[in-house]
C-alpha atoms as an extended CHARMM CRD file, in Angstrom:
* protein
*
        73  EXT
         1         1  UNK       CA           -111.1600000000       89.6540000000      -85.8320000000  PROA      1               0.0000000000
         2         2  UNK       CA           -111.0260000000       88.0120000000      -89.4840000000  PROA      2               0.0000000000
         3         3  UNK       CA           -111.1710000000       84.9140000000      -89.7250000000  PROA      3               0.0000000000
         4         4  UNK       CA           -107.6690000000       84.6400000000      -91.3490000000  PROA      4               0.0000000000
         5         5  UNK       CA           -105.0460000000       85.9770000000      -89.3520000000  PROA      5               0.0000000000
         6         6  UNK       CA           -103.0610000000       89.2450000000      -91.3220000000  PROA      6               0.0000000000
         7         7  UNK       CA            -99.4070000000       89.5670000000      -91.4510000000  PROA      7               0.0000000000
         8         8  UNK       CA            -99.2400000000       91.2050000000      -88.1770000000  PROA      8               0.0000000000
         9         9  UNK       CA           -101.6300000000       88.3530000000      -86.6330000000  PROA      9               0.0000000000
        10        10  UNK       CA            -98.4170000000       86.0030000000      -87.7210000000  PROA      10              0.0000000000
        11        11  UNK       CA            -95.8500000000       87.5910000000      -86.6890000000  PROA      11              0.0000000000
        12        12  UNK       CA            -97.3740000000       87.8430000000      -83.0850000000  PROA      12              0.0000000000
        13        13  UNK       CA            -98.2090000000       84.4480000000      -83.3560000000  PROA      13              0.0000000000
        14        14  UNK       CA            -94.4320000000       83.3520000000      -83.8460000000  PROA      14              0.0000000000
        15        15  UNK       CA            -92.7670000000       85.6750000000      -81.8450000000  PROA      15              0.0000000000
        16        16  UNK       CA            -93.5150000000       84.6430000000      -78.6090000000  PROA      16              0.0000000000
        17        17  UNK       CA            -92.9450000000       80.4550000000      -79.7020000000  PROA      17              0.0000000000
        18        18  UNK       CA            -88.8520000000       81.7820000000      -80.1670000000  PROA      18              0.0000000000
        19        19  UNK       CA            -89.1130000000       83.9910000000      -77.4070000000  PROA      19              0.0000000000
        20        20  UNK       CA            -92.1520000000       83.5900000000      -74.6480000000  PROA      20              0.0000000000
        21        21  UNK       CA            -91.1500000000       86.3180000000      -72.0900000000  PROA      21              0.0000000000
        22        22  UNK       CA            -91.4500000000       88.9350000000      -74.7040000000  PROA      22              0.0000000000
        23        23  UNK       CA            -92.5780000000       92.2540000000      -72.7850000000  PROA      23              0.0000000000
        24        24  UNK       CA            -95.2340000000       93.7320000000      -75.1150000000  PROA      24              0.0000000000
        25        25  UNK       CA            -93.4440000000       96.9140000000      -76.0000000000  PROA      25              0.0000000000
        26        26  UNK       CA            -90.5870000000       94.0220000000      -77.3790000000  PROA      26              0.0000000000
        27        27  UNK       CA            -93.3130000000       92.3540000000      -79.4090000000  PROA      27              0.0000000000
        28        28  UNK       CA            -94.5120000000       95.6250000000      -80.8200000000  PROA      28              0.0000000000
        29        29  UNK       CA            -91.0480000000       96.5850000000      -82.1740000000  PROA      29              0.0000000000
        30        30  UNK       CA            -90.3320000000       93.2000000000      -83.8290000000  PROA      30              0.0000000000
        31        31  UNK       CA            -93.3950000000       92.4630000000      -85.6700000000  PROA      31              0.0000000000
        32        32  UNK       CA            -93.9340000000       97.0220000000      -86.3050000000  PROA      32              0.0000000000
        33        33  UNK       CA            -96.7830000000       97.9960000000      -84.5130000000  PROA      33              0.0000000000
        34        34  UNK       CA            -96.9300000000      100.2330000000      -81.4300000000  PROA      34              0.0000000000
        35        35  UNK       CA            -97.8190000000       99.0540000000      -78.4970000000  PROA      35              0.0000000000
        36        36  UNK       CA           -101.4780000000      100.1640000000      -77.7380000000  PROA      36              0.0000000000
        37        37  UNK       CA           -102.3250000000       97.8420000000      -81.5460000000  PROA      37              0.0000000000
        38        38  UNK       CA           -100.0870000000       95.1880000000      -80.4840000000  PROA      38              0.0000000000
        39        39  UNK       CA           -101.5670000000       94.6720000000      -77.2620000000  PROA      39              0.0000000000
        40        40  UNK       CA           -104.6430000000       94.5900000000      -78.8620000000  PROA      40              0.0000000000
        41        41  UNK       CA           -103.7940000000       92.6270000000      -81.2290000000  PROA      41              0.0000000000
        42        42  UNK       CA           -102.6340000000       89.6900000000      -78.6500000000  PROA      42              0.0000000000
        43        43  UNK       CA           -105.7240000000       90.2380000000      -76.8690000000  PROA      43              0.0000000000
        44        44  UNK       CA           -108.0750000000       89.3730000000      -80.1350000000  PROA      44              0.0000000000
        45        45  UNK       CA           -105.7920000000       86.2760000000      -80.8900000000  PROA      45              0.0000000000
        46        46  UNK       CA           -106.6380000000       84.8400000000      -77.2460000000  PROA      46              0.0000000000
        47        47  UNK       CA           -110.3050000000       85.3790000000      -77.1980000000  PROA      47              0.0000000000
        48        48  UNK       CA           -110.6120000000       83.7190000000      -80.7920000000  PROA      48              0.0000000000
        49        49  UNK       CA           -108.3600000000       80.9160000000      -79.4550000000  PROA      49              0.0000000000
        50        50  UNK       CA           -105.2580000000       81.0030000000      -81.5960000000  PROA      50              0.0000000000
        51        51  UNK       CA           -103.2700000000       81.7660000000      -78.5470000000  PROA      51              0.0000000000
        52        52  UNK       CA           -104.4010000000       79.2950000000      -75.7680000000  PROA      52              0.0000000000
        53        53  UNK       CA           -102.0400000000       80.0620000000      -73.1390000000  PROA      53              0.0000000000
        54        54  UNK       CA            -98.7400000000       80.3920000000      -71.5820000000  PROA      54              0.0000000000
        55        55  UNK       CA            -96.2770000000       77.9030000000      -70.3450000000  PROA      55              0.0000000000
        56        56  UNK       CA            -92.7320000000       77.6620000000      -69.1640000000  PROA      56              0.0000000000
        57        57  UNK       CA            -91.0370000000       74.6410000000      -70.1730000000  PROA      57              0.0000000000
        58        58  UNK       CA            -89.2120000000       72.9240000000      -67.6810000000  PROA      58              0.0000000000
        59        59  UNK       CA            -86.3310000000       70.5620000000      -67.7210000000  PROA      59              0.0000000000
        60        60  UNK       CA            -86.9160000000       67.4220000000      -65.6250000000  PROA      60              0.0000000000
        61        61  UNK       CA            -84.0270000000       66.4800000000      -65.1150000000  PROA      61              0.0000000000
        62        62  UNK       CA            -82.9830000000       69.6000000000      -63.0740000000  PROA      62              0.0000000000
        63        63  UNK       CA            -86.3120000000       68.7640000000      -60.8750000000  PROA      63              0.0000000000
        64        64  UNK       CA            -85.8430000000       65.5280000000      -60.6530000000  PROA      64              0.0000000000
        65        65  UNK       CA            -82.2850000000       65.1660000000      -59.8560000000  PROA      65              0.0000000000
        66        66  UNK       CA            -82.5380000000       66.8150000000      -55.9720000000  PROA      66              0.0000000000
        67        67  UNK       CA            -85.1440000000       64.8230000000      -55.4120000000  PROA      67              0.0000000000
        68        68  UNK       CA            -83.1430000000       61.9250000000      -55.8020000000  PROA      68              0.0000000000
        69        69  UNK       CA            -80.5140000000       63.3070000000      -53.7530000000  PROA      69              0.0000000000
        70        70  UNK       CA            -82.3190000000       64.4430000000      -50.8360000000  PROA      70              0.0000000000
        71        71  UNK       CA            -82.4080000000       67.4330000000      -51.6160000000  PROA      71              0.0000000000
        72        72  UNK       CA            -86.1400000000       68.1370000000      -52.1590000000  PROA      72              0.0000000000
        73        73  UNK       CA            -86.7600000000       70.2500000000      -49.3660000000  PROA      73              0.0000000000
């Protein structure tokens, strides 16, 4: 990979931070690549580190509440 990400390098890079369950052919179509390229793509950006993971972000207070209540299983 270069060390400066291209165009399509960005756009992979903020697609998934508006939308993180983005299937890969999605990705492809919104930033134009096909999928094969894309995949590839997202594959390069994790083994040089500019993508580091993926996370769901959870709301506490949801978790939290039942507990509270008793309801925590």
């Amino acid at each position: 990979m270069n060390p400066r990400p291209d165009q399509f390098d960005l756009a992979i890079l903020r697609e998934p931070q508006a939308d993180g369950r983005l299937s890969n052919a999605e990705l492809a179509a919104r930033v134009g690549l096909s999928a094969a390229p894309c995949w590839r793509r997202v594959r390069t950006l994790e083994q040089a580190g500019f993508i580091t993971g993926y996370r769901a972000i959870l709301d506490r207070q949801k978790i939290v509440s039942p507990l509270r209540n008793g309801l925590g299983g």
